[in-house]
N, C-alpha and C positions, 0 to 999 in steps of 0.2 A: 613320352610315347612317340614313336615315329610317325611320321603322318600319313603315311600310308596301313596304319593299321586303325587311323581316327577315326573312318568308313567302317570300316568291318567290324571293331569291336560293338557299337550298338545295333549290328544286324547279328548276333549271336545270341544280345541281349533278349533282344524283339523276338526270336526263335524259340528260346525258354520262354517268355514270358503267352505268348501266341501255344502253342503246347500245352504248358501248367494249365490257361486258359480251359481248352477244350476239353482238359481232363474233370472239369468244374460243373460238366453239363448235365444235368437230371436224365435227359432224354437227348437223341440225336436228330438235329434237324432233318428238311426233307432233301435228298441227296442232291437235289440242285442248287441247295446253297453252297455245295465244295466248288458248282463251276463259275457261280454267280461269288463267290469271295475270289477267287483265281484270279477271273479277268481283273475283278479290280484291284488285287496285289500287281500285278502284270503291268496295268497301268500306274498306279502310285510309284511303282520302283520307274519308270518309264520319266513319269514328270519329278518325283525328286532328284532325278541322276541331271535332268535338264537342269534346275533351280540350283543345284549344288553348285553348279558349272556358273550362275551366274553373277555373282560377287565381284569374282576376278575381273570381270570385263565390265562393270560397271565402275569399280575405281579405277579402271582406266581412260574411259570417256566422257564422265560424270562432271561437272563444274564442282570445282572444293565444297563452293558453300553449298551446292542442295544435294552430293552424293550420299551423306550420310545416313538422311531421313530413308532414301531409298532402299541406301543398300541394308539398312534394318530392318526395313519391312521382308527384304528379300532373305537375309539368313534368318526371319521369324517363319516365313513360310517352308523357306528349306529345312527348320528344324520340326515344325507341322510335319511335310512332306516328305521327309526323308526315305530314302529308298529299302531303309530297311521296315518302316512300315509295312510296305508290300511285298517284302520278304516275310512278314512278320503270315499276315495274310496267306499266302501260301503254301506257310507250316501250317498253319490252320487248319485250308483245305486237304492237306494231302494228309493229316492226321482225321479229320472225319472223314476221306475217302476211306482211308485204311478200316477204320471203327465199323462203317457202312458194308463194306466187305464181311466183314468177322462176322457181323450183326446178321447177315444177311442168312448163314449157316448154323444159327444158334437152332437147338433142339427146340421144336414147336410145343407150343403149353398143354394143348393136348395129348402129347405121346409122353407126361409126365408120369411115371409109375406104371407104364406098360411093362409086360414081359414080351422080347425078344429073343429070337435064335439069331446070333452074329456072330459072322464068321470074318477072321483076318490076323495080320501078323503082326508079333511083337516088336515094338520097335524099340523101346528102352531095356533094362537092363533091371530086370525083379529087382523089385523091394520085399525086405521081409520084415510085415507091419504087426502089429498086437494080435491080429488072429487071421492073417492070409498074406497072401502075394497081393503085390501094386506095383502097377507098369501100364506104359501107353502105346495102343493098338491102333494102326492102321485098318478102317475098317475098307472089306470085300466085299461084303456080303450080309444084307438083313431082311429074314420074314417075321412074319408071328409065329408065334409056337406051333400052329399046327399048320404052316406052311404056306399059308397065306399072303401075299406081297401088302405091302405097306403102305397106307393113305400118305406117307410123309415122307422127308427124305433123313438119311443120320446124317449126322456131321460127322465128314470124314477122318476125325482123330477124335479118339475117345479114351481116359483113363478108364484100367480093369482092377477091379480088385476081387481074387477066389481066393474062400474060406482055405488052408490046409485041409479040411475034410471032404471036399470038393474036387480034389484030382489027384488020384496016387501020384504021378510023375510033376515035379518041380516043373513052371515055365522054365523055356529058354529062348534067347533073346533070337528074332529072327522065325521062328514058327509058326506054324499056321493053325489053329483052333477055332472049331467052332464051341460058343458058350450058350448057355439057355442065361440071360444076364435080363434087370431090373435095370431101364436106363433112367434116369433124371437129370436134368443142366443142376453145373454147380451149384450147390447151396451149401453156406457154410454158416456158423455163427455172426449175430451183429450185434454188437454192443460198442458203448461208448471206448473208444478209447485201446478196442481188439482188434484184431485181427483181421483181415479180409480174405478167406479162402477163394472168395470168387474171381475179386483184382487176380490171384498166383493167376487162377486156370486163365484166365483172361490172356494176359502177358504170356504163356506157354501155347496159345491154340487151339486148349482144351475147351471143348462146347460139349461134352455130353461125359457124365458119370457113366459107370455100371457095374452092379453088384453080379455076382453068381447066385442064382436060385436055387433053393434046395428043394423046392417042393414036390411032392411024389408025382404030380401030373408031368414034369419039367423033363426034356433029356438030360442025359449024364453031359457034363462037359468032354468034349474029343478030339485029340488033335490028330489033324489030318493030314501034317506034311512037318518033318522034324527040319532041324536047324539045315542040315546037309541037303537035303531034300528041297527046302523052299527056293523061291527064286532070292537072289540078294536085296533085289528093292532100291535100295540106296544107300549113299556112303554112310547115312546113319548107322543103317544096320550094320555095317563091316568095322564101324569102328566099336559096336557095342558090342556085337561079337567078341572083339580081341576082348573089351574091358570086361567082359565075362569069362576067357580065358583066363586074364591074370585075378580075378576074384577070386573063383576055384584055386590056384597056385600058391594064392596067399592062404587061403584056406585050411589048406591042407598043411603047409609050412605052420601054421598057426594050432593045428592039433601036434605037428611033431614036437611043438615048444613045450607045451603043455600034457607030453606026457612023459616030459622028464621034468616038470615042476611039480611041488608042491602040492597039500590038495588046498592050500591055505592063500599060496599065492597065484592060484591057476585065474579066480573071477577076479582079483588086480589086473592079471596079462590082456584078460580078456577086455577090460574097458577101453588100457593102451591100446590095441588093437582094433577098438574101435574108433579113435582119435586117428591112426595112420589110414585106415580104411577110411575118412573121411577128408581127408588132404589129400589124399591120391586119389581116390574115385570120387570124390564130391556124392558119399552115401551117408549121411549125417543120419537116418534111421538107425547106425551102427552105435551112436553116445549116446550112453542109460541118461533118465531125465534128469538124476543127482547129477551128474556131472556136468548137464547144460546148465544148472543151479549153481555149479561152484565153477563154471568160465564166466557165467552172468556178473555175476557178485565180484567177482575180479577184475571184470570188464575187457575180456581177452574172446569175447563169443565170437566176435568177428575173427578169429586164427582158428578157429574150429571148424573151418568150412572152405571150401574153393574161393576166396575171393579174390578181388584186384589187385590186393596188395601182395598175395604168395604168386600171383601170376606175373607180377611184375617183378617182384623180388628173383624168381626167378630167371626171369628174362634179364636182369640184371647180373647175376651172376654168372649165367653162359655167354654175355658179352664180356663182362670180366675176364673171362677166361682165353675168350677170341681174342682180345687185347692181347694179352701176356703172350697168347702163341704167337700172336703177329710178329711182333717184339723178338721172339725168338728167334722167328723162322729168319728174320731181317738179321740179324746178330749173326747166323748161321751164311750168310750171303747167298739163301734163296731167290732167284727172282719171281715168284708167282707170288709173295708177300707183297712185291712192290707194285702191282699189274693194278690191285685193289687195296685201296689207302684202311688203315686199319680201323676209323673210326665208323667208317661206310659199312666195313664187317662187319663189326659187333653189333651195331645197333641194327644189320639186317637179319643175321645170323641169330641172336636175340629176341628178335620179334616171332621168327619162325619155332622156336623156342619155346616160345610163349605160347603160339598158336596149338603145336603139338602137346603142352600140359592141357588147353584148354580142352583139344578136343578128345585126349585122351580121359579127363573128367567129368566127361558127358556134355559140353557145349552148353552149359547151364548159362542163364541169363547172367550171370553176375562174369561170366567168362568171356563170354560173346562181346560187353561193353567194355571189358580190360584189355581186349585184342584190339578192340577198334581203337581205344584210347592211345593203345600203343603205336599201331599203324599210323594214326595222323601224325604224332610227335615224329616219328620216324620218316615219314612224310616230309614234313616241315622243314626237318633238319639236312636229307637228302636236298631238297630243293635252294637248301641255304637261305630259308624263312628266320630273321630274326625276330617273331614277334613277342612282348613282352610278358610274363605268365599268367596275368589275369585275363590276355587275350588267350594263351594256349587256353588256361583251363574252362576258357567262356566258348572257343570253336569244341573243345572235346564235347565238352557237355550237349551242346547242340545239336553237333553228329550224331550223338547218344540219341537225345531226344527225336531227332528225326527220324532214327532207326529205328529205337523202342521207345513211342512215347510214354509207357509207363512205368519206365523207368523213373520216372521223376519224382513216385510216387513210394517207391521201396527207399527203406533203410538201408538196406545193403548196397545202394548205388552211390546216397552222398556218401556212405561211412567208407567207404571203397574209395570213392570219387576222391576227395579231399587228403586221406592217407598218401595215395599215390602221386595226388599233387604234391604232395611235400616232398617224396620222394623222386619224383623226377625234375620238378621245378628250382627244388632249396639245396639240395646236396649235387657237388661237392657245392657247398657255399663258398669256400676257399680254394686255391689250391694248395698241392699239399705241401706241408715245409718242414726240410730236413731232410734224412737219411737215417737206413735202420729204426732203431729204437727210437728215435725219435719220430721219425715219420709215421712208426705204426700208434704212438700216443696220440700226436694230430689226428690220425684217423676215426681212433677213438672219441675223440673229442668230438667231434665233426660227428660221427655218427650218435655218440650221448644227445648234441641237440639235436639233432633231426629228430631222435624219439622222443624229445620231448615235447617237441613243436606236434607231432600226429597226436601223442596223449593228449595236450591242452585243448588239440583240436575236436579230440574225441568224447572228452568229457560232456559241454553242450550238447553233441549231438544224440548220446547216451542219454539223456536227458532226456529231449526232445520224441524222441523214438520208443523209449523203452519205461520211466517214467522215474530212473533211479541215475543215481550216481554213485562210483566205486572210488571212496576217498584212496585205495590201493592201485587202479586202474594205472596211475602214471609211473608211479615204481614199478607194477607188475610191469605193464611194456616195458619198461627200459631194457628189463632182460627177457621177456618172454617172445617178444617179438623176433631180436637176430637171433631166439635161439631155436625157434619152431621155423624160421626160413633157411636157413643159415644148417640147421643141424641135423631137426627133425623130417625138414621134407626132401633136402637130398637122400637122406637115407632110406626113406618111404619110395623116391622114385630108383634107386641103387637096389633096393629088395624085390623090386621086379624081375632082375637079373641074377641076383646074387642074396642070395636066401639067408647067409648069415646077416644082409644089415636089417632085415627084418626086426632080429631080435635087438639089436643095438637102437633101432628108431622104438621099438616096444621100453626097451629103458630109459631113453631121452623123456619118453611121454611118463612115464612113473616118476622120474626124479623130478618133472614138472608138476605134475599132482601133488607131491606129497608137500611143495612150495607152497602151492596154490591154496593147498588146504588148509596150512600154518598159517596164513596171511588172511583167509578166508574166516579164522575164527578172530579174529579182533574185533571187540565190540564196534568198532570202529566203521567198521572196513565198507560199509555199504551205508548209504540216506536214498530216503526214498520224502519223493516231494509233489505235491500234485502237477499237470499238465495244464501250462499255461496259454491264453491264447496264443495261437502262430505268430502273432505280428512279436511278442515276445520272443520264440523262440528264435524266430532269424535275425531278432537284433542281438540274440544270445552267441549265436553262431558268429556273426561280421564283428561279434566284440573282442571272441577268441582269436580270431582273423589279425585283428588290428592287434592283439600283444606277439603274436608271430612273425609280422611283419619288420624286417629288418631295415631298408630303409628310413622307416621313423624312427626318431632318437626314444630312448626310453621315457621323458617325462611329456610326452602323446600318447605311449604304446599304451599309459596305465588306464585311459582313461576307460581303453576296453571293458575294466573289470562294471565302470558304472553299468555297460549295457546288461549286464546277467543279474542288475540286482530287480526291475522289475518279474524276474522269472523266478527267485527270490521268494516275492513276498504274494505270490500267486498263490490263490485259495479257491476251493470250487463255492457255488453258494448253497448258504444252509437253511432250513426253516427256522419259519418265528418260533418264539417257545411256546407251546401248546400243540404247535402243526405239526404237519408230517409230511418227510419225501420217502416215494413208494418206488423202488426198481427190482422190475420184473427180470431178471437176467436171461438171456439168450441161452439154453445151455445145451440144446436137443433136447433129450429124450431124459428129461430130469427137470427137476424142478430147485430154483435156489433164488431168495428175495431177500433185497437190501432194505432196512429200513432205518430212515436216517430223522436223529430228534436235533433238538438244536446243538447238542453239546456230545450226543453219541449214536453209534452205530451199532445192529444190529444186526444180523441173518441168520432169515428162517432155513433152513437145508441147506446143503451145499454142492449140490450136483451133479451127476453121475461120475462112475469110476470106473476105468476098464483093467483086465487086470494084467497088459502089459505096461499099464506105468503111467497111460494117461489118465489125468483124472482135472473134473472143473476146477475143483479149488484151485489148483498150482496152474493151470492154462487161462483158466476164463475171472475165479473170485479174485486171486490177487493183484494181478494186475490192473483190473480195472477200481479195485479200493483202494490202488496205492496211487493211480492217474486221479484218482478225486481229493486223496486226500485226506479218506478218512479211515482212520484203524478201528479197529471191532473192539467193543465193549462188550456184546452178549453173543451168544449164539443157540438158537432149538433147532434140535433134531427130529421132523415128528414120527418116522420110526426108522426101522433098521434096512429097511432095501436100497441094495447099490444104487440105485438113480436118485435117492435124496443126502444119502450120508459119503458118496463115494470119492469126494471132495474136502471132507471134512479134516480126514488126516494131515492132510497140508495146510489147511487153516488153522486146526490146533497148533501145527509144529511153529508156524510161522508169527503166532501170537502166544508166546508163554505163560501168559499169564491170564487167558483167555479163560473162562468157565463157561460149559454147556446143560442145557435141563434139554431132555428128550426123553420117547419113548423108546429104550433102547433096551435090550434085557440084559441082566448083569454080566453074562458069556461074552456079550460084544466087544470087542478089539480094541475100542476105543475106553472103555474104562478103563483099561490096561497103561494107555497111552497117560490121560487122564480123567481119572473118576468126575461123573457129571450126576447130576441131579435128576430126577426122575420127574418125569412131566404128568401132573395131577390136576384134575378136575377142582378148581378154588382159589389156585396159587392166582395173583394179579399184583401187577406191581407198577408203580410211575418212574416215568423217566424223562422231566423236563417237562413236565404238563400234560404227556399224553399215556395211555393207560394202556399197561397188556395185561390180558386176561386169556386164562388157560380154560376149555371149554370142555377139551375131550382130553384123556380118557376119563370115563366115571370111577371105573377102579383099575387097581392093577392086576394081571391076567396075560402074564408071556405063554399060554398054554394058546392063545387065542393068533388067530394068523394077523400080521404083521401091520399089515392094513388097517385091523379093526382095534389096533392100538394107538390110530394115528392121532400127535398132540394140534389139537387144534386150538388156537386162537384169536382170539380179536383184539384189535387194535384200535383205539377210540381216541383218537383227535379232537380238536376244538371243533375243526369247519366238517372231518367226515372219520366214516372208521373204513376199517378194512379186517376181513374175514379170511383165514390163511387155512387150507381144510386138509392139507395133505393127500392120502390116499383113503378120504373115511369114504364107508362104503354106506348105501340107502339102510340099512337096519338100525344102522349108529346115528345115522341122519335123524330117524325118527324117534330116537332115546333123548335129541337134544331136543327134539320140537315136546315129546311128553314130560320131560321137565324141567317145562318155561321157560327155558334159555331164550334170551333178548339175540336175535342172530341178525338183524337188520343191517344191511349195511352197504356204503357206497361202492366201497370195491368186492367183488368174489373173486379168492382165487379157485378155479373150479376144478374140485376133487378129482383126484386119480387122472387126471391129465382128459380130463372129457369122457373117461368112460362110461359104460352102460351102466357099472355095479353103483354109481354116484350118482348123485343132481335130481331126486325127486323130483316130482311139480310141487308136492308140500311145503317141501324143505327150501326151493326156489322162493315159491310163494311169500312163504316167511321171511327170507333173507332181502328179498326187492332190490338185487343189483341194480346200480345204473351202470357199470362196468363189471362182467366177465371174464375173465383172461385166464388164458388157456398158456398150458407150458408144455409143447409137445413137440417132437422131433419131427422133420421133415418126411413125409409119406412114409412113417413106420410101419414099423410091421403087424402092430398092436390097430393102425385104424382109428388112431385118437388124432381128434376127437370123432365121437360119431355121430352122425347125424342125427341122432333122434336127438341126443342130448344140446346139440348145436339149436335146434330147433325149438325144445323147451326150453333155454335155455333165454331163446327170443320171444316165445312166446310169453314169457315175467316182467317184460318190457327190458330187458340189458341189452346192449352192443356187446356185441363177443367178437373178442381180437387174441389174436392166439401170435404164438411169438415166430411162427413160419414167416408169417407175411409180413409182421412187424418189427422182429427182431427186438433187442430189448425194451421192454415198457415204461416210461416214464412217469409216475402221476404225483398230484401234491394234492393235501386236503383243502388250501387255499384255494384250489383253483378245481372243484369236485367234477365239474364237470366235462376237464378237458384230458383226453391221454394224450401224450407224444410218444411217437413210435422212431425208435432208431432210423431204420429203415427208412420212411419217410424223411425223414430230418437231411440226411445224408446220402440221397437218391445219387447213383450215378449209371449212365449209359450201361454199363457192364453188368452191371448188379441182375443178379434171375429175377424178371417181372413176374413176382407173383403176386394180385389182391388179396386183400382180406376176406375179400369174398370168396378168391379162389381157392384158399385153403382150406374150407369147408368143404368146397364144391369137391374138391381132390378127395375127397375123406369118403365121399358116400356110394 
C-alpha cells in the first residue's frame, strides 16, 4: 500500500465506524453534544497530525540506546491519537446535527389521527397501490377542516395516498390539490427480523403520512391548478413531469401490443412490462408479488429494480462506446479526438450517463449513492489517484455515509456496494490477449469470473439480509446478469424512442421468466437457514471477500469457507420441554401468533389480506419463521374474516404438508386449497408437554356470524397458559363462563382486537390476566382498542400492551411475568415515539 494512502485509509475506517455508531442510538443526545464532540474531533485530528510528525525527528536526535523506548511510546500515542479519530468525531457530530434537524420537523404526537384540509403540489410521479394513488406532496398549505389555523406546524414533505374512489381525475405529477387527508408520522410494522417502514420514510424526508377521508362531514378532494397551470417548483418536478410523459407513451405502446396478442398471452406481456417499467422508471409497484417470489428464490431481486449495478453497467457501456468512437474519430485523423485524451472521455462522458439514467428514474436512494460512487472514482482517476481498492471502496463508502448515513443500514447499499466493487475495482483483471476470436473468448472469460466473484459475493449477503439462500443464484447470475444489462435495459431505455424495442425488451423479460421458472422449480434451488448473530454475518461476508481475493494464493483463499460455517450452525433458542415461547406478531389490523414447543411450531391465524396481492403470511409470517428457524408443524384458523385467515394462503402453499383445524365453513377457499379439520369444543391435544385445548365453538352453526364461530383455545404450559380468543363476542363469553370452562390464564389475547362486542368484567374476572395484548392496527378506523375495554381490562389487575406501541410481543412461560416488546428491544432515534400508554390515550 503506498504511504500516502497509510493516513487516509483508517480515517474512512473511523467514518464508517463513527456513522454505523450513531445509527445505534435509542434516543438523540441534547444538540450541544454535536458542538461539544466537534471541538474535540477538531482538536484530536490537530494533536494526532502533530504526534504523527513526531517519530521521524526523534530518530534523528535521539541517542541509539534510549531512542527506542521513546519513540514507542510516541507511535503508541500516535496510534491512541491518530487524526482520524477526530475525523471519526466529526462524522459523528455532523450525522446527529443532520438527525437533530429531521427530528426537529417530525409531526407532533398530538396532531396524530387529526383530520386536515392540505393544500400543495405533487412532487413524485403516482403510484398505483392495491386501492389508490401514492406520491409525495410538497405541502402549502394546512387548516382544520373547518378552517381553523393550526396549533402545530406540518412537516413540509408529506406522503399521500387517495382511495380511486376519492377523485374522478388520476393525480398528475406537478399539481396543486387540496385534500381533506388523516395525517399520522410513519408507523409501519415491527417484528424480529422485518422490515422497517419508518428507517424508508426516514432516509426519504418523509415525516408525516396521509390518507384521503371519506367521511360525509369531510370536503371532496380538488384540484386547484393543473400541471400546465402550476408554478414548476423545482427540477424535481420537471424531471418527473417528463418521467410521466414517457409512462403514458409506454402505456399506450403497451395496449397497442396487447391488442394484437392473444387473450392467453396478453397477462404474460403484461408482467414483462412490468419488469421494463421497473428498470427504467424505478416503479417496482408494477412486479405482481409471484414474480418478486420467483427473482427471490433465484436470487436475481437485486436486477429488478434501479440499482448500482445497472447504473453502472451502464455507465460502462456508454464509456465503451465513447472509447470506440474516440478510436475512430483518431483513425479518421480528426483533431477534436486528440484535444481530449479518450480515457478522460469515457469515464466523464460515462458518469454523465449515469447521472441522466439516475435522474431519469426518479433519483431514488439507491441511485443517488451509485452516482456519487461513480463521481469519486472518476474523480480519483482524473486527478491521477493511484489508491489501492480497499482504499477506493473504504473513501466511497464513507462519502456514502456522510451523505446518507442510513445508508449503512439498507440491503440494497451493501448488495449494490460490493457488486460494483467488483465491477469497477476486479475487471479488466487482465488485459486483453489476442485478436478476433480469440480476443473476444478472453473477454468472455474475464467477464464469466467477475460474475462469479459478485455471485460468491452475493450469496452471504443474501443470507444476512433476507434469511435464505438460492443454491441457483450463481448459475442464474452468470447469465441473467449481462443479459438484463447488456439486453434488456438498453432496450427498455431505446423504447423511449423507438416503440418497437418495447416489444423486443417485453420478450428478453419472457424468455428470462420462463428460465427462471425452470430453475425455480428444482427441489433444490432455495435453503432457508435462521439469522445468525451479526458478528457472524460479517465474518460470513470478509470470508467470501477472502476467496475472491486474487492476490492470495488459493491454499489461504479456502480458509474463507471456515468463516460461514459458524453462520452454519446458527439456531435461534427454543423452550424446555413442557414450556412455551409466545410471539404476538406485528401485523396491523389482524391478528397472527406463533407458538413455539421444544420441538414444534405453531400458528394461531395468519393475518390479514388485501386483495391486491398483499397479504401477512408472504410479507410478515414467513420471513420472520424462516429468520428463526422454525417451520410450522400445526396451524388454527379461528374463523373466516380476511384479517385472521388472509395470510393463510401463502402459509399453506409454502408448507405442503402443513394440516389446518379451524372455524371455517366448508365454501371457504381454502378447503379447496387444502381440506382442514373443523375446530370443536373437546378436541386437546399435547405437543412436547404442553397442552392445546379447543374451547369454542360449542357446536357447529355456519348460519351464525363469523365471529361467533370463533375457535378459541388454551394453551397450558408447565410455568403458565395462554388464552388465544379470536373474535368471540360477550354472549359466547358467557356460554364459556355457564359451562365451567377453566379460562384462567397468564397471558389474554384480547377478543376482537379490543372491541366493545368482547371482554366482559365476568368473563375478565374469570380469566385474571397478568398480561393483555391487544393486536390492533395503528389509529384505525375501527377505534380498537377502546377505551372502556382498555380500562376494564385494567381494572382485572392486567397490563395491556397492544402491538402499536410495542410491535411484536414476546413472552415465555418460564419467565411469566416479563413481556419483551419489539419496539423496545430495538429503539432507535427515527422510529415514531409512541408509549404504551399512548396508544390507548390515541384510541379514546
Amino acid at each position: 500500500m503506498p504511504v500516502q494512502t497509510l493516513w487516509i485509509t483508517p480515517v474512512f475506517v473511523v467514518v464508517l465506524l463513527a456513522t454505523g455508531l450513531h445509527l445505534q442510538q435509542a434516543q438523540l443526545p441534547h444538540p450541544s453534544w454535536s458542538l461539544f464532540i466537534a471541538i474535540l474531533g477538531l482538536g484530536g485530528m490537530v494533536l494526532g497530525a502533530v504526534l504523527m510528525s513526531t517519530p521521524r525527528r526523534l530518530m534523528q536526535w535521539q541517542h541509539p540506546g534510549t531512542w527506542s523506548w521513546s519513540l514507542a511510546a510516541h507511535l503508541a500515542a500516535a496510534a491512541l491519537l491518530h487524526p482520524a479519530w477526530g475525523v471519526g468525531a466529526l462524522a459523528w457530530s455532523w450525522a446527529n446535527h443532520r438527525a437533530q434537524t429531521q427530528l426537529e420537523q417530525a409531526l407532533p404526537l398530538q396532531a396524530e389521527g387529526q383530520r386536515l384540509l392540505v393544500q400543495g403540489q405533487i412532487l413524485s410521479l403516482p403510484q398505483r397501490m392495491e386501492s389508490g394513488w401514492r406520491f409525495k406532496v410538497a405541502v402549502s398549505h394546512a387548516t382544520a377542516l373547518d378552517g381553523s389555523s393550526l396549533s402545530f406546524t406540518l412537516p413540509p414533505l408529506m406522503r399521500v395516498s387517495v382511495p380511486y374512489a376519492a377523485s374522478d381525475a388520476a393525480p398528475r405529477v406537478g399539481e396543486v390539490w387540496r385534500w381533506p387527508l388523516r395525517v399520522k408520522a410513519p408507523h409501519g410494522f415491527f417484528n424480529p427480523h422485518g422490515d422497517d417502514a419508518e428507517l424508508r420514510a426516514w432516509a426519504q424526508g418523509v415525516q408525516v403520512w396521509g390518507s384521503v377521508t371519506q367521511r360525509r362531514d369531510a370536503p371532496q378532494a380538488q384540484r386547484l391548478l393543473g400541471a400546465q397551470e402550476a408554478p414548476l417548483g423545482s427540477l424535481e418536478v420537471l424531471v418527473e413531469r417528463w418521467r410521466e410523459r414517457v409512462r403514458d407513451q409506454l402505456l399506450q405502446r403497451l395496449d397497442q401490443v396487447q391488442a394484437t396478442a392473444t387473450e392467453a398471452s396478453s397477462p404474460t406481456q403484461t408482467l414483462n412490462f412490468g419488469v421494463v417499467l421497473a428498470l427504467l422508471m424505478g416503479d417496482q409497484s408494477a412486479i405482481a408479488p409471484s414474480d418478486w417470489r420467483l427473482y427471490r428464490d433465484t436470487g436475481i431481486a437485486h436486477l429488478m429494480s434501479i440499482s448500482g449495478l445497472h447504473i453502472t453497467a451502464w455507465s460502462l457501456l456508454v464509456a465503451a462506446l465513447v472509447r470506440r468512437l474516440w478510436h475512430w474519430a483518431d483513425g479518421q485523423g480528426w483533431s477534436w479526438s486528440l484535444r481530449w485524451p479518450a480515457p478522460q472521455a469515457a469515464s466523464v462522458l460515462g458518469l454523465l450517463a449515469s447521472l441522466a439514467y439516475a435522474l431519469f428514474s426518479g433519483w431514488g436512494l439507491p441511485a443517488q449513492r451509485t452516482v456519487g460512487m461513480l463521481a469519486l472514482v472518476v474523480l480519483l482517476k482524473w486527478r491521477g489517484h493511484h489508491w489501492p481498492w480497499i482504499t477506493q471502496w473504504l473513501g466511497i463508502a464513507a462519502v456514502i455515509a456522510l451523505w446518507q448515513p442510513t445508508s449503512l443500514l439498507s440491503a440494497g447499499f451493501w448488495l449494490s456496494f460490493l457488486a460494483v466493487g467488483v465491477l469497477l475495482v476486479e475487471t479488466p483483471l487482465q488485459p486483453v490477449k489476442g485478436q478476433g476470436l480469440r480476443s473476444l473468448a478472453w473477454r468472455m472469460v474475464q467477464g464469466a469470473r467477475t460474475q462469479w466473484r459478485v455471485s460468491l459475493l452475493m450469496l452471504p449477503l443474501t443470507w444476512v439480509f433476507f434469511g435464505q439462500l438460492s443454491w441457483v443464484a450463481a448459475l442464474v447470475n452468470l447469465w441473467a446478469i449481462p443479459w438484463v444489462s447488456l439486453v434488456v435495459l438498453p432496450l427498455a431505455v431505446a423504447s423511449v424512442w423507438w416503440g418497437t424495442a418495447l416489444g423486443w425488451a417485453m420478450s428478453a423479460v419472457g424468455w428470462m421468466r420462463e428460465v427462471l421458472q425452470w430453475m425455480a422449480a428444482w427441489d433444490w434451488s432455495v435453503g432457508w437457514w435462521p439469522t445468525a448473530h451479526p458478528v457472524w454475518m460479517v465474518l460470513a461476508v470478509l470470508g467470501a471477500m477472502v476467496l475472491v481475493w486474487d492476490p492470495w494464493p488459493w491454499r489461504w483463499r479456502w480458509w474463507g469457507v471456515l468463516a460461514v460455517w459458524p453462520l452454519l450452525s446458527a439456531s435461534a433458542p427454543v423452550p424446555a420441554w413442557g414450556e412455551l415461547s409466545l410471539w404476538v406478531v406485528d401485523v396491523g389490523q389482524g391478528q397472527a401468533v406463533v407458538l413455539r414447543t421444544r420441538h414444534q411450531t405453531w400458528l394461531y391465524d395468519a393475518g390479514p389480506g388485501l386483495d391486491g396481492g398483499w397479504n401477512a403470511g408472504e410479507q410478515v409470517l414467513l420471513p420472520m419463521l424462516r429468520a428463526l428457524g422454525w417451520p410450522l408443524h400445526g396451524l388454527i384458523l379461528s374463523h373466516a374474516d380476511a384479517d385472521h385467515v388472509g395470510g393463510a394462503m401463502a402459509v399453506l402453499g409454502a408448507h405442503p404438508q402443513l394440516t389446518w383445524l379451524g372455524s371455517l365453513p366448508p365454501w371457504h377457499r381454502l378447503h379447496q386449497l387444502r381440506p382442514g379439520r373443523v375446530c370443536l369444543r373437546g378436541q386437546r391435544w399435547w405437543v412436547d408437554g404442553v397442552r392445546f385445548e379447543v374451547l369454542h365453538p360449542l357446536v357447529i352453526d355456519n348460519q351464525r356470524p363469523t365471529n361467533r364461530q370463533s375457535c378459541v383455545v388454551r394453551v397450558q404450559a408447565a410455568s403458565g397458559s395462554v388464552l388465544l380468543m379470536g373474535d368471540l363476542e360477550m354472549r359466547d363469553e358467557q356460554a364459556l363462563l355457564d359451562a365451567g370452562t377453566v379460562l384462567r390464564s397468564e397471558v389474554l389475547l384480547v377478543g376482537h382486537h379490543g372491541s366493545r362486542s368482547s371482554s366482559s368484567p365476568a368473563f375478565l374476572q374469570a380469566v385474571s390476566p397478568r398480561w393483555a395484548l391487544i393486536q390492533a392496527g395503528h389509529l384505525n378506523p375501527h377505534g380498537h382498542p377502546h377505551a372502556s375495554v382498555v380500562q376494564a381490562l385494567r381494572d382485572s389487575g392486567a397490563e395491556v400492551v397492544a402491538t402499536p406501541a410495542c410491535g411484536a410481543m414476546k413472552w415465555e412461560s418460564v419467565r411469566a411475568g416479563q413481556l419483551q416488546c419489539e419496539r423496545h428491544q430495538r429503539r432507535r432515534y427515527w422510529q415514531h415515539p409512541l408509549g404504551i400508554q399512548a396508544v390507548t390515550d390515541a384510541t379514546r
